[in-house]
C-alpha positions in Angstrom: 21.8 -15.8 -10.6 21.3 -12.5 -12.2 18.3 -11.4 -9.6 20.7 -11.4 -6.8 22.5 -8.2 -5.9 26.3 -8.0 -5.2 27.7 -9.1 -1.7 28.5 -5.6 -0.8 24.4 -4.7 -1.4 23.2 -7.7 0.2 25.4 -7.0 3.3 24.3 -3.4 3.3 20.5 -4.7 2.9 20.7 -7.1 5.6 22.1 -4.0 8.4 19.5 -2.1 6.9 16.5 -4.6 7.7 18.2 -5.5 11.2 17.9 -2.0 11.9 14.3 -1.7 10.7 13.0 -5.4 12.6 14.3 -4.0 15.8 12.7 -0.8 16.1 9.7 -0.8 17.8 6.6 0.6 15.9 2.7 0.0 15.4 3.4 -3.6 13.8 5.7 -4.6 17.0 3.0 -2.8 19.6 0.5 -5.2 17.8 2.8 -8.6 18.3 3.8 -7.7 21.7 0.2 -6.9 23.2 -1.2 -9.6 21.7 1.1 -12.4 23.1 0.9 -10.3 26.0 -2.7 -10.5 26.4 -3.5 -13.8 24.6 -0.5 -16.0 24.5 2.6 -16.1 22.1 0.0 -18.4 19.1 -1.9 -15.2 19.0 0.9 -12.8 18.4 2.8 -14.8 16.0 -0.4 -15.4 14.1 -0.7 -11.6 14.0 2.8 -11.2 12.5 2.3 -14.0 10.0 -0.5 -11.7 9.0 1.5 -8.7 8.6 4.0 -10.7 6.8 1.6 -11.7 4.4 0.4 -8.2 3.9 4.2 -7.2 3.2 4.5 -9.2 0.3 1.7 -8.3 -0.9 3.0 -4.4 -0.6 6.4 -6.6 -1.9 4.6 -7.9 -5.0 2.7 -4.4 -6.1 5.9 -2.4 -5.7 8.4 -4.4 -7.5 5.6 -4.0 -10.3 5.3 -0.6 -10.6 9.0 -0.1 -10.0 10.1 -2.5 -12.5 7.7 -0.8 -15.0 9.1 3.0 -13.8 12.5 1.3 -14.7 11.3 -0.4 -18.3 9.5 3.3 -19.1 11.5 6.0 -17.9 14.9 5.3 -16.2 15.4 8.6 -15.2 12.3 8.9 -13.6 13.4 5.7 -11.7 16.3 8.1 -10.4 14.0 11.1 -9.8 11.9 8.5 -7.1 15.3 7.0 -5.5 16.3 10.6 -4.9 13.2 12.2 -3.9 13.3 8.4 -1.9 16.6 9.8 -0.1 15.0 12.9 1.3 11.9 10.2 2.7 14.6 8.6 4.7 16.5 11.2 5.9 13.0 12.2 7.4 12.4 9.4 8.4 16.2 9.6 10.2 15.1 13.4 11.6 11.6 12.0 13.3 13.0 8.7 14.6 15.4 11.0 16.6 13.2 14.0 17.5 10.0 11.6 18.3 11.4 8.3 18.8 9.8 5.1 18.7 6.3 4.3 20.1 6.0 1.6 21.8 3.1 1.4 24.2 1.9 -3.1 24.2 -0.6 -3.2 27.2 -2.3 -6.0 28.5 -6.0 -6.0 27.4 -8.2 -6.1 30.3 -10.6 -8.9 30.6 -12.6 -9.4 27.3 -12.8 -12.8 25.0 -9.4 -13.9 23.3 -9.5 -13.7 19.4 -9.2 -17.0 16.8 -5.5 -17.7 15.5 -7.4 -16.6 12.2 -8.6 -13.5 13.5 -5.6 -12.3 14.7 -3.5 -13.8 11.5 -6.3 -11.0 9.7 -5.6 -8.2 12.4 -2.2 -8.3 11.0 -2.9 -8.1 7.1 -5.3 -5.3 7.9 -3.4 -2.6 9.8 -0.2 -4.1 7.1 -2.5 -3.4 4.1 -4.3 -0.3 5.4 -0.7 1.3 6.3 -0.1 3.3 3.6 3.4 4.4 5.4 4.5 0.8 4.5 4.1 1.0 0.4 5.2 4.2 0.3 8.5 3.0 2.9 8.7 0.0 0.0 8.5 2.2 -2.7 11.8 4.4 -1.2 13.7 2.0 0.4 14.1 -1.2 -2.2 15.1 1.3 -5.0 18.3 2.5 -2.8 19.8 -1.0 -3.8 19.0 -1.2 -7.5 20.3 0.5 -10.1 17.9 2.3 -12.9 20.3 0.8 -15.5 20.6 -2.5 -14.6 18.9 -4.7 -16.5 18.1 -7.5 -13.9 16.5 -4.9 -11.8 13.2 -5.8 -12.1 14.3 -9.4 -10.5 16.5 -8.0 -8.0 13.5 -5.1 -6.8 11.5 -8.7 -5.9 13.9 -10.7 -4.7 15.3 -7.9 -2.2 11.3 -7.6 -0.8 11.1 -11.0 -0.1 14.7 -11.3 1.6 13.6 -8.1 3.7 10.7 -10.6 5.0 12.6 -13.7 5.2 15.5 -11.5 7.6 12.9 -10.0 9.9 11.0 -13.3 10.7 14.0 -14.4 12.7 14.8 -10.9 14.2 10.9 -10.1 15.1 10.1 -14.1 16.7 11.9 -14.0 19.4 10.7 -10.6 20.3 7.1 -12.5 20.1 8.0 -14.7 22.3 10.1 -13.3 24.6 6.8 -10.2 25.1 7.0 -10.0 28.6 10.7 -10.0 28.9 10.9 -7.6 25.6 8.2 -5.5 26.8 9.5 -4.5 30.1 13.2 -4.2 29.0 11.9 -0.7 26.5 9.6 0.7 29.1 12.5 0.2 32.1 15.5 0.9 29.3 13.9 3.8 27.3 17.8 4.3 26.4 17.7 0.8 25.1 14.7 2.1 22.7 16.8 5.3 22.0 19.5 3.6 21.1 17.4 1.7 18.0 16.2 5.5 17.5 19.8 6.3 16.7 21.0 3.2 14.8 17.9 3.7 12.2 18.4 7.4 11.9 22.1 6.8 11.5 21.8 3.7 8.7 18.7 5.3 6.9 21.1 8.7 6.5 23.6 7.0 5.2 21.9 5.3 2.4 20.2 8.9 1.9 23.6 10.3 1.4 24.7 7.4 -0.4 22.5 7.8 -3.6 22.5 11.7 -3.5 25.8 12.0 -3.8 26.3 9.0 -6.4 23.3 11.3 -8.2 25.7 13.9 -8.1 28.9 12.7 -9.2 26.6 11.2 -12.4 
């Protein structure tokens, strides 16, 4: 099948999103204090929601890429290099701030509908504009501007990001209380998922800058 990339870029893909499911952020302190506060249904149904909302972001990226790619392939190179430096900053702040990670449980009020909380998590998805712009850095690092299946490779690497993380970020869900206390008691075992994204996301940085280079 021409859409799927080589072994080597799925593998390298796959480490990539592991990396990225298991450090805690905004999405995961949404999940966690939701089951936390209203029961695992209510935060899987929030990150069914977000999941929803990424391939939407999934869908509207691979467009404009693949169009980037079909007008201008060196400006498709210009945006995976100007991509690199976005991860390598993203590499320097996961190390100097670290992860936040804060899932409380809410005190007294009403619990929300499964639909309600399936919505939470397309909203703050969709109204992130960290996660298009994360999508519109991070899938061109595994796609060359030359390649002419690029265009159904940029979609079918979204939708694998989403279909890797739902098995990385459910048991997380349900395990909230366990998961929960183990960052707040362990805040090495959150330092360490610092280090492994900063370390990964530098490495594909330096990857395409230097295969820039050599071109």
């Amino acid at each position: 099948m021409s859409f799927v990339p080589d072994l080597s870029v799925l593998i390298q893909f796959a480490v990539a999103t592991f990396i990225l499911a298991i450090t805690p952020g905004p999405d995961m302190t949404l999940f966690v204090g939701r089951a936390l506060s209203e029961g695992r249904a209510a935060g899987l149904a929030c990150m069914a929601g977000a999941l929803s909302g990424c391939v939407i972001h999934t869908t509207m990226v691979a467009v404009g890429l693949s169009a980037l790619i079909v007008a201008s392939p060196e400006a498709f190179l210009v945006l995976k290099v100007c991509g690199a430096g976005y991860l390598i900053w993203l590499a320097f702040n996961a190390i100097r701030h670290g992860s936040a990670f804060k899932p409380e449980k809410e005190a007294g009020g009403s619990s929300h509908s499964l639909f309600r909380n399936w919505a939470k998590g397309v909203g703050i998805n969709l109204l992130n504009p960290k996660i298009i712009l994360f999508f519109m850095t991070f899938l061109p690092q595994f796609v060359s501007a030359h390649d002419p299946h690029a265009p159904g490779k940029l979609f079918f690497l979204g939708l694998l990001f989403i279909v890797l993380s739902v098995p990385i970020t459910i048991p997380m869900v349900l395990a909230a209380d366990g998961f929960a206390s183990l960052l707040k008691k362990s805040p090495r075992v959150t330092r360490m998922t610092d280090y492994l994204f900063a370390g990964v996301f530098s490495a594909f940085a330096l990857k395409i800058l230097s295969a820039h280079a050599r071109s």
